[in-house]
C-alpha positions, 0 to 999 in steps of 0.5 A: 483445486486451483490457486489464488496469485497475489501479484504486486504491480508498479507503485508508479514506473511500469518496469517494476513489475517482474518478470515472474509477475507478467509470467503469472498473469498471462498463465491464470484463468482470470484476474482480480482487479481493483479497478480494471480500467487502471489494471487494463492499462497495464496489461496492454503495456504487458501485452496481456490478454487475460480476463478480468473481474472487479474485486474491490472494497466495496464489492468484496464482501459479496464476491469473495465467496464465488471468487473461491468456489471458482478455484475450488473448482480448479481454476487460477487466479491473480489478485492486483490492486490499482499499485504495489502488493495487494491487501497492504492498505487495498482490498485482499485480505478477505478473498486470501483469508477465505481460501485459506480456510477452505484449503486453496493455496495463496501464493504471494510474489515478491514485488513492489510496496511504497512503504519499503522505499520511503523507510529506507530513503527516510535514514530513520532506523529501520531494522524495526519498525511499525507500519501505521497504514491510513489513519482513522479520518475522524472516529477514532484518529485521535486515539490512536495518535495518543496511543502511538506517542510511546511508540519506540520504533519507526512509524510508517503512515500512508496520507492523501496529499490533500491531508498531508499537512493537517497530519503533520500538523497533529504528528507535531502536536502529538510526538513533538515538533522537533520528532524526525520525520520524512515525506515521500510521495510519487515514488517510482516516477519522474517527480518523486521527492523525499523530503526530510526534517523535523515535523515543524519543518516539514509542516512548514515546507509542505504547506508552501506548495501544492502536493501531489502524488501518493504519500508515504509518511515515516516518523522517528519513534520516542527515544525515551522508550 
């Protein structure tokens, strides 16, 4: 019986990945990649030649099942996303749940995630907190603001910087204008900006530039809950 790695990669700077991660992916028989082509990049950086096989949300569900007979079998594997640790808003679930029910061993290593960074940067409490992920685009959305407006712990969201704004704005209708908040995009890498404020200010700021990178939304929780 073989085993399935679940190996975090940089959310942005390449020396983040440890040395335990590039250990593991050069010993497996074979590589699940969110998008190899991005994956491809990194491991000629790491210098590793180990094989790869696509393994999105689009294609997951059809490839899961031969994904465990193969580590049934007895081969390893490492399961990666384009960033950070796999299946935290990015495809993993299915293929960990699988073999799980089917008695192969998951091993996950320790390593990068936004979310850590952008909470701890935030100054917002942090010793209990609720991570939201991406929000519902349309059905839904609303539901589940109202739902979060009660909501006494810190809130962690991932956004599109094309839709930051347009969710600051709906944070501020639905938790209060004045609710503290923090915005952190391209962590890791050259350009990284946290910015914090309330939501009418952040709204403000960011609707005055154009934003890039990957977003990380943290939003104080309702103290009078």
């Amino acid at each position: 019986m073989g085993k399935l790695f679940v190996v975090p990669t940089p959310i942005g700077n390449l020396e983040d990945i440890t040395l335990r991660a590039i250990r593991v992916l050069k010993e497996v028989d074979f590589i699940l990649a969110e998008d190899t082509r991005t994956t491809g990049f990194l491991l000629k950086h790491l210098e590793v030649s180990t094989r790869m096989m696509s393994h999105h949300k689009f294609n997951e569900h059809a490839t899961v099942e031969n994904v465990v007979n193969r580590l049934m079998a007895g081969e390893n594997a490492a399961l990666v996303s384009d960033a950070g640790t796999p299946a935290i808003s990015d495809p993993g679930y299915l293929v960990v749940r699988k073999c799980l029910d089917e008695g192969v061993e998951v091993e996950c290593l320790p390593g990068a995630t936004a979310l850590v960074p952008a909470i701890v940067n935030s100054g917002l409490p942090n010793d209990r907190f609720c991570f939201e992920g991406f929000l519902p685009q349309k059905k839904g959305r609303k539901t589940r603001l109202d739902s979060l407006m009660e909501e006494s712990r810190t809130m962690i969201f991932y956004e599109s910087p094309y839709r930051l704004v347009k969710t600051l704005t709906q944070f501020a209708e639905h938790f209060g204008g004045d609710r503290r908040a923090s915005v952190s995009r391209e962590l890791s890498k050259l350009h990284e900006e946290n910015k914090q404020g309330s939501l009418d200010e952040l709204v403000q700021y960011f609707s005055s530039k154009t934003v890039k990178g990957e977003i990380v939304i943290v939003v104080e929780g309702n103290a009078q809950k």
